[in-house]
C-alpha positions in Angstrom: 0.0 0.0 0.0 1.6 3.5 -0.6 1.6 6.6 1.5 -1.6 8.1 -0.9 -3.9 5.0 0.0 -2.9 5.4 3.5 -4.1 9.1 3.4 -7.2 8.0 1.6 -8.3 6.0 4.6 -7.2 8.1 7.1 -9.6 10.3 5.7 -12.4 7.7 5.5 -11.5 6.9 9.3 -12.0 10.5 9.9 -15.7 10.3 8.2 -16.6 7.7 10.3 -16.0 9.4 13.6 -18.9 12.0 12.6 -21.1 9.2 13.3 -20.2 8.7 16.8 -23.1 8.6 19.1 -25.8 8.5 16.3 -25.5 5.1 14.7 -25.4 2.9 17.5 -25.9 -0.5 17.4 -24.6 -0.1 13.9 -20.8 0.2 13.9 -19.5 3.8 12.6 -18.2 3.5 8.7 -16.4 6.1 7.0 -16.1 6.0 2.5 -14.1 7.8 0.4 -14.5 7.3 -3.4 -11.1 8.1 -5.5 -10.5 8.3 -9.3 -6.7 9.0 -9.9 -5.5 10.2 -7.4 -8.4 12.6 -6.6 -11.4 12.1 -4.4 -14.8 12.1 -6.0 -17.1 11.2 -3.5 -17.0 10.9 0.3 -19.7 9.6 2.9 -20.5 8.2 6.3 -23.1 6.2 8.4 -24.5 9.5 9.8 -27.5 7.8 12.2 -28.9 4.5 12.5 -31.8 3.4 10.1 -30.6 5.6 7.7 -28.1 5.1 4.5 -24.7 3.7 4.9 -21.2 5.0 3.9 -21.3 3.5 0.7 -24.1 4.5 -0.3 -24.0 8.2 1.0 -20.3 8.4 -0.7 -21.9 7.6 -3.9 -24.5 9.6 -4.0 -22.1 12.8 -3.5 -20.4 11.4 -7.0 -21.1 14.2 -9.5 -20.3 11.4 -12.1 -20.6 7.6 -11.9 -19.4 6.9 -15.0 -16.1 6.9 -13.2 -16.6 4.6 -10.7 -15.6 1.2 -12.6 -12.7 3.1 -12.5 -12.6 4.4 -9.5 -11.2 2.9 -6.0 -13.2 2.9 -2.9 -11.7 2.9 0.3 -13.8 2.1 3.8 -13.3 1.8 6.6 -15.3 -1.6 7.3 -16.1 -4.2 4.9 -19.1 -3.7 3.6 -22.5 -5.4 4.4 -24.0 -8.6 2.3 -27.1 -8.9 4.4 -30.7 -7.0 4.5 -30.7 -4.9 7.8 -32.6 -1.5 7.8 -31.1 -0.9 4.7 -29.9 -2.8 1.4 -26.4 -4.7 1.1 -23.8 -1.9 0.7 -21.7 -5.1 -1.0 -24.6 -5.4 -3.7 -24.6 -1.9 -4.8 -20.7 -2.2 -5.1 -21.5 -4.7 -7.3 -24.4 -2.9 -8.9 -22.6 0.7 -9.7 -19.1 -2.0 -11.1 -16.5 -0.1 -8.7 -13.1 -1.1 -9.9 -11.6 -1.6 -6.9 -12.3 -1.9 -2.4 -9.9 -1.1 0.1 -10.8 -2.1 3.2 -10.1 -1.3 6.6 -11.1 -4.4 8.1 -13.3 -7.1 7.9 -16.8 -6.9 10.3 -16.9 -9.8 12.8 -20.3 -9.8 12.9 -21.7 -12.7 11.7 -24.0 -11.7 9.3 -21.4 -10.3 7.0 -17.6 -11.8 8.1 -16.3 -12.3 5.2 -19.3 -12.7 3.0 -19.1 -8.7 1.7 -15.7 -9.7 0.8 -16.6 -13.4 -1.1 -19.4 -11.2 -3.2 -16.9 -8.3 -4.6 -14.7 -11.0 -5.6 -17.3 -13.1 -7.2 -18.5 -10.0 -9.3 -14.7 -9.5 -10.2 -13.8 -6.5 -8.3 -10.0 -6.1 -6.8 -10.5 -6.0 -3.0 -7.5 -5.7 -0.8 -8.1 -6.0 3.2 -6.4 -4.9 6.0 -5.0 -1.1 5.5 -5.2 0.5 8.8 -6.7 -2.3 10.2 -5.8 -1.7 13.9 -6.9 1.6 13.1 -10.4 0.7 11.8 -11.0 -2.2 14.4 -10.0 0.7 17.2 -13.0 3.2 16.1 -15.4 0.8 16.5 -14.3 -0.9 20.0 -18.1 -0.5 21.4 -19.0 -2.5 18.4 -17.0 -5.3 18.3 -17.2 -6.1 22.1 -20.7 -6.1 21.8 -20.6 -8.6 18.9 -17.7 -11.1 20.1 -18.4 -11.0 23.9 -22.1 -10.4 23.8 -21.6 -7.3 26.4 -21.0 -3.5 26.3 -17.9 -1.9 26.1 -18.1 -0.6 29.6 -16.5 2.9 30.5 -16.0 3.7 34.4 -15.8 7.2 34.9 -15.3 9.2 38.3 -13.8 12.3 39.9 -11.7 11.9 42.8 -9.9 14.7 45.6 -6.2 15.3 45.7 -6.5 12.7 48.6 -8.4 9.8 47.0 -11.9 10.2 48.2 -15.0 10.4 45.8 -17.3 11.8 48.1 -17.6 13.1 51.7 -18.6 10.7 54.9 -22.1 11.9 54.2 -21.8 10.6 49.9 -22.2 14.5 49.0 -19.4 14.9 46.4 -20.3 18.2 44.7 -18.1 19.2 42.8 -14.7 17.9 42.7 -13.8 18.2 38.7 -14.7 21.7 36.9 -17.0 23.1 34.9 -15.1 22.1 32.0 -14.7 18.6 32.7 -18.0 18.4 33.5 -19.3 19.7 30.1 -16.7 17.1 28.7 -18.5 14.2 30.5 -22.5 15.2 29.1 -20.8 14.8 25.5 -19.4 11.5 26.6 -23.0 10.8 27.4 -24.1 11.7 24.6 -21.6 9.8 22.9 -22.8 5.9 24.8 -25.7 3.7 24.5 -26.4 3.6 28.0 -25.3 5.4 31.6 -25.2 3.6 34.9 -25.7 4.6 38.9 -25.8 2.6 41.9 -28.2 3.0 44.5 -26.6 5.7 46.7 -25.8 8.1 44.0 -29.2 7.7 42.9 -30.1 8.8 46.1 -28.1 11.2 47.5 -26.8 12.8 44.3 -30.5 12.8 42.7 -29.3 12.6 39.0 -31.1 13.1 36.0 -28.2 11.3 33.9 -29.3 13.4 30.7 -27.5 15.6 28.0 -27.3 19.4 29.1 -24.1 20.9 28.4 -24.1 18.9 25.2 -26.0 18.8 21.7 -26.8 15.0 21.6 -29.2 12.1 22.1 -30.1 11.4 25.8 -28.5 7.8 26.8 -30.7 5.1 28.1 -30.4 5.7 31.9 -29.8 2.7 34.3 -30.1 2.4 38.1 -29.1 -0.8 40.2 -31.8 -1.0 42.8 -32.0 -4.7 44.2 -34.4 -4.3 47.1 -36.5 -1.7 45.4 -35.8 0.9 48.3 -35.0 4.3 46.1 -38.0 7.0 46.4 -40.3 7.3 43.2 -39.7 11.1 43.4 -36.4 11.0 42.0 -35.4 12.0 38.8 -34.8 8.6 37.6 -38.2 7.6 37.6 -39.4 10.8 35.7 -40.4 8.5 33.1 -39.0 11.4 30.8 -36.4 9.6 29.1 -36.4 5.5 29.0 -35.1 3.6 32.1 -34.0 0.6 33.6 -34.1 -0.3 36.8 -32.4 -3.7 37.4 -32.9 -5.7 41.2 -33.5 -8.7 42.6 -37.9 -8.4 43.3 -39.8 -8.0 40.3 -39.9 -7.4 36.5 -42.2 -4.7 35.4 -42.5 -2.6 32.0 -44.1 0.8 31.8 -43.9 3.6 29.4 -40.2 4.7 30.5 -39.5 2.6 33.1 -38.6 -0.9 33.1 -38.1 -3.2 36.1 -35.9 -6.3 35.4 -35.0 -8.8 37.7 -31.5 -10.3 37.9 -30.2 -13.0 40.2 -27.7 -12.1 42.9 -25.1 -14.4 41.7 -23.3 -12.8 39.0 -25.7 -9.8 39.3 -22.9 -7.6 37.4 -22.2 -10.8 34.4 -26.2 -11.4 34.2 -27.3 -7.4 34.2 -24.2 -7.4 30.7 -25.9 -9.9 29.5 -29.3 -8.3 29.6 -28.1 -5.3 28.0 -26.1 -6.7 25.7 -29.4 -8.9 24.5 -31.2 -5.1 24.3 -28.7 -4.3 21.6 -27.0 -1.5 24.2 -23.2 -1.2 22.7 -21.5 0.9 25.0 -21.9 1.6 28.6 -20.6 4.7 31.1 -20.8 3.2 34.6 -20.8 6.6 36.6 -20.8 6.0 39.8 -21.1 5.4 42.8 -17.6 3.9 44.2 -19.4 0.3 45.7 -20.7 0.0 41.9 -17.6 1.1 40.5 -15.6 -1.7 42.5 -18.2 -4.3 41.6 -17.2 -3.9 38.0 -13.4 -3.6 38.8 -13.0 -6.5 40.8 -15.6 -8.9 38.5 -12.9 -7.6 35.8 -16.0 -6.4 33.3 -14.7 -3.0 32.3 -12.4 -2.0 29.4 -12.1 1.8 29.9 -11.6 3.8 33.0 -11.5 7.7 32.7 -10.6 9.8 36.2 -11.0 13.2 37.0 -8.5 14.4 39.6 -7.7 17.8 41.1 -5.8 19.4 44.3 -9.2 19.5 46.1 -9.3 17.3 49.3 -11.8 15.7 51.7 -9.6 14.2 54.5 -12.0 11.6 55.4 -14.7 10.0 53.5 -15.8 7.8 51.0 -12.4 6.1 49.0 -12.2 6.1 45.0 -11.3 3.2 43.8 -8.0 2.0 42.6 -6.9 0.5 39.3 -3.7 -1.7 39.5 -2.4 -0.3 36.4 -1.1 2.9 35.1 -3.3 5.0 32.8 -2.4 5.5 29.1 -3.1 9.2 28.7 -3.4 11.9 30.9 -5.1 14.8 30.0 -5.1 18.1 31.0 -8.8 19.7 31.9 -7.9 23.4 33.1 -7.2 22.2 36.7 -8.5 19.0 36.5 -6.3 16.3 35.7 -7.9 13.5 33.7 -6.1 9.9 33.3 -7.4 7.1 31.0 -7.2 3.5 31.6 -7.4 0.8 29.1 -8.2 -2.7 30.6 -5.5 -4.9 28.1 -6.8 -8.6 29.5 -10.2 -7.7 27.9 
């Protein structure tokens, strides 16, 4: 591969990003269409249920009678089964592109490999694998949903100078800044799903939505296993769609959705139930007993922490990761490290 077709799907890598948070549980696709060595026609999977990158990069092609002689480079190979939409792999076939370059093949098993056996068998020059570390990287959430039948789980929290998340009395207000609190409503914006344990649902009162941020709300999720958190909280506002997983009763409203899980494995069997709801990706935001749950079952794959000179003295402990973070970040005065669980 040459330095041009790496540029080419750098750039379709940087289409697909534009569909973060929007195409969920699809996986975010990026397409850019090249005659020469110019670009004719670029697209992305811009929200679910709607058209794919293929498609939407040639439909920005002021002429297709290039395209047998064109090369198309994306970012994922592209799909041979009827979803919301028609194979991207048959209208390859249909518009006779002369050549696919892609990122890497899509291990879900409606398509792996079978995109790839259709070009071929319409006579099209497909080469695989160019960025492919790159490509499998964007869509993390996707993939972990598809091989390990869970979310790709996030654990997020803000902790003192002096390693406590909240004070003796769970009031934790506010550790990180304004700006790093802005940053974490986009991340909400940017995940399937956001989860609370039973005493920040309580004492915190959080409405777990998307202020400071233009994007969808995230399906909000409470652990409650005796059914003991007041009906007046936010949480049960039925304003945005819930789920409120414990150990009495399944119920289903409009909004609000009890499910019971059994105690053993709560954390492995509450994945699994999510995971069966087609939820991708999953921010776990607190509180620290939750947090821990998820750290020592070993179910997590990203841990982002908010850290500052403020301190407590005494009070509720953060919780520690046994390994050292991969980026740290700098959020005015906040300090924010990033974790990436490797054994997963």
């Amino acid at each position: 591969m040459s330095n041009q077709d790496i540029l080419f799907m750098q750039r379709a890598l940087e289409l697909a990003g534009n569909g973060k948070g929007r195409v969920s549980p699809n996986p975010m696709v990026g397409c850019v269409i090249v005659h020469g060595d110019k670009i004719i026609g670029e697209g992305w999977h811009a929200k679910y249920g709607e058209g794919h990158a293929e498609v939407n990069a040639i439909n920005s092609v002021n002429d297709i009678s290039l395209l047998p002689t064109s090369t198309c480079y994306v970012t994922l190979e592209p799909c041979s089964h009827h979803g919301k939409t028609p194979p991207c792999a048959d209208l390859l076939v249909q518009m006779n592109i002369g050549k696919v370059v892609i990122g890497c093949i899509d291990q879900n098993p409606l398509v792996g490999g079978k995109g790839v056996e259709k070009l071929k068998a319409a006579g099209i020059i497909v080469e695989t694998g160019l960025l492919e570390e790159e490509c499998k990287k964007i869509n993390k959430r996707f993939f972990k949903s598809i091989g390990q039948n869970r979310p790709y789980v996030i654990l997020k929290w803000a902790q003192t100078k002096d390693g406590f998340v909240a004070r003796e009395n769970f009031n934790s207000k506010w550790i990180s800044n304004e700006a790093s609190r802005t940053l974490v409503h986009q991340w909400r914006a940017e995940e399937d799903a956001i989860l609370v344990g039973f005493n920040t649902a309580k004492y915190d009162n959080p409405t777990l939505n998307v202020r400071d941020w233009n994007g969808e709300n995230p399906l909000r999720i409470v652990f409650d296993k005796a059914l003991d958190l007041s009906e007046e909280l936010h949480l049960f506002d039925k304003t945005i769609p819930t789920l409120v997983y414990n150990l009495e009763k399944d119920f289903k409203s409009k909004n609000l959705e009890f499910v019971k899980v059994e105690e053993a494995d709560f954390i492995t069997n509450f994945l699994k139930d999510i995971g069966d709801r087609g939820v991708r990706s999953l921010i776990v935001e607190g509180g620290s007993k939750v947090l821990n749950d998820f750290i020592s079952s070993d179910l997590w794959d990203e841990a982002r922490v908010f850290s500052n000179a403020t301190t407590f003295v005494k009070g509720i402990k953060a919780p520690r990761l046994e390994i050292n973070s991969s980026e740290v970040i700098n959020v005015l005065n906040d300090t924010l490290e990033i974790y990436i669980n490797e054994k997963n």
